[in-house]
C-alpha positions in Angstrom: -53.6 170.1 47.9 -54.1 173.7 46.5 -50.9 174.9 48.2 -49.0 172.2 46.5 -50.9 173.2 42.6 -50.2 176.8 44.0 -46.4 176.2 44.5 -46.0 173.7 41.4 -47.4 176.4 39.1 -44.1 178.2 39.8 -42.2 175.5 37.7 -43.1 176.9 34.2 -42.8 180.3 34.8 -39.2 180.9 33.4 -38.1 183.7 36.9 -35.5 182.4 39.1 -35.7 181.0 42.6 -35.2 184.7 44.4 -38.2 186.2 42.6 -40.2 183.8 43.0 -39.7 183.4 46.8 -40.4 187.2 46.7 -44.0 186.4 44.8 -44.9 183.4 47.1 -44.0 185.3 50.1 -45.9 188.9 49.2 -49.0 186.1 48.1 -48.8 184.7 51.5 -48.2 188.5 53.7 -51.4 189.7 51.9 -53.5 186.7 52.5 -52.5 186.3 56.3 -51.9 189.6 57.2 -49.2 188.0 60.1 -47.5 190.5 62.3 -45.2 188.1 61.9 -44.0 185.5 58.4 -40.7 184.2 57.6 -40.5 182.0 54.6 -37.9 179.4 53.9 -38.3 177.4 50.2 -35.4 174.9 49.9 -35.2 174.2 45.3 -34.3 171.1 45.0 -33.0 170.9 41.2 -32.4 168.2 39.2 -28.8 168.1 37.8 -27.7 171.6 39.3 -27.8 173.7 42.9 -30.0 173.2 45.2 -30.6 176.7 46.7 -32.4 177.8 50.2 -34.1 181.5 49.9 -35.7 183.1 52.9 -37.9 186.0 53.4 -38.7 187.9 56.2 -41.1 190.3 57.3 -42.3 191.9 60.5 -41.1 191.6 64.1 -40.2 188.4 66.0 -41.4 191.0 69.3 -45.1 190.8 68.2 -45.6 187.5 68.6 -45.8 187.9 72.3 -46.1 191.7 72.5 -46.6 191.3 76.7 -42.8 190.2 76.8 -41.3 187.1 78.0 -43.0 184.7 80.0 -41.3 184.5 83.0 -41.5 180.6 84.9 
Protein backbone atom coordinates (compact mmCIF):
# COMPACT_ATOMS: atom_id res chain seq x y z
CA UNK A 1 0.00 0.00 0.00
CA UNK A 2 2.95 2.47 0.66
CA UNK A 3 4.43 1.73 -2.84
CA UNK A 4 1.22 2.62 -4.42
CA UNK A 5 0.94 6.31 -2.00
CA UNK A 6 4.72 6.32 -2.98
CA UNK A 7 4.06 6.13 -6.83
CA UNK A 8 0.61 8.18 -6.68
CA UNK A 9 2.51 11.15 -5.10
CA UNK A 10 4.20 11.46 -8.54
CA UNK A 11 0.82 12.67 -10.01
CA UNK A 12 0.96 16.29 -8.73
CA UNK A 13 4.36 17.00 -9.19
CA UNK A 14 4.13 18.89 -12.62
CA UNK A 15 7.83 16.79 -14.19
CA UNK A 16 7.21 14.59 -17.05
CA UNK A 17 7.18 10.81 -17.29
CA UNK A 18 11.18 10.41 -18.08
CA UNK A 19 12.15 12.35 -14.92
CA UNK A 20 10.22 10.88 -12.91
CA UNK A 21 11.19 7.27 -13.96
CA UNK A 22 14.76 8.62 -13.36
CA UNK A 23 13.56 9.73 -9.51
CA UNK A 24 11.64 6.42 -8.81
CA UNK A 25 14.36 4.38 -10.15
CA UNK A 26 17.60 6.23 -8.26
CA UNK A 27 14.83 5.93 -4.94
CA UNK A 28 14.67 2.31 -5.60
CA UNK A 29 18.84 1.69 -6.51
CA UNK A 30 19.59 3.43 -3.20
CA UNK A 31 17.14 1.60 -1.14
CA UNK A 32 18.00 -2.05 -2.59
CA UNK A 33 21.40 -1.56 -3.39
CA UNK A 34 20.69 -4.57 -6.38
CA UNK A 35 23.65 -5.55 -8.41
CA UNK A 36 21.10 -5.71 -10.59
CA UNK A 37 17.36 -3.29 -11.29
CA UNK A 38 15.67 -2.64 -14.42
CA UNK A 39 12.52 -0.57 -14.17
CA UNK A 40 9.69 -0.56 -16.61
CA UNK A 41 6.60 2.15 -15.67
CA UNK A 42 3.92 1.86 -18.42
CA UNK A 43 1.65 5.94 -17.94
CA UNK A 44 -1.42 5.24 -18.77
CA UNK A 45 -2.97 8.90 -19.46
CA UNK A 46 -6.19 9.83 -19.81
CA UNK A 47 -7.00 11.49 -23.12
CA UNK A 48 -3.33 11.54 -24.53
CA UNK A 49 -0.08 8.83 -24.93
CA UNK A 50 0.35 6.29 -23.11
CA UNK A 51 4.22 6.10 -22.75
CA UNK A 52 6.56 2.94 -21.46
CA UNK A 53 10.03 4.33 -19.84
CA UNK A 54 12.66 1.99 -18.66
CA UNK A 55 15.76 2.27 -16.64
CA UNK A 56 18.57 0.20 -16.28
CA UNK A 57 21.31 -0.23 -14.10
CA UNK A 58 24.01 -2.79 -13.36
CA UNK A 59 24.88 -6.08 -15.08
CA UNK A 60 22.48 -8.90 -16.15
CA UNK A 61 26.10 -11.17 -15.38
CA UNK A 62 25.82 -10.66 -11.62
CA UNK A 63 22.93 -12.25 -11.09
CA UNK A 64 24.59 -15.54 -11.40
CA UNK A 65 28.17 -14.42 -11.23
CA UNK A 66 29.28 -18.52 -11.25
CA UNK A 67 28.07 -18.57 -14.99
CA UNK A 68 25.49 -20.64 -16.54
CA UNK A 69 23.98 -23.53 -15.07
CA UNK A 70 24.76 -26.19 -17.15
CA UNK A 71 21.77 -29.31 -17.15
Amino acid sequence: KSLKYYLFSFRNEGIFQEPATDVIFGHLWQLLAPRYLKLRLQYNIRGGFDTVCYAERGSRAALNPEGPVSV
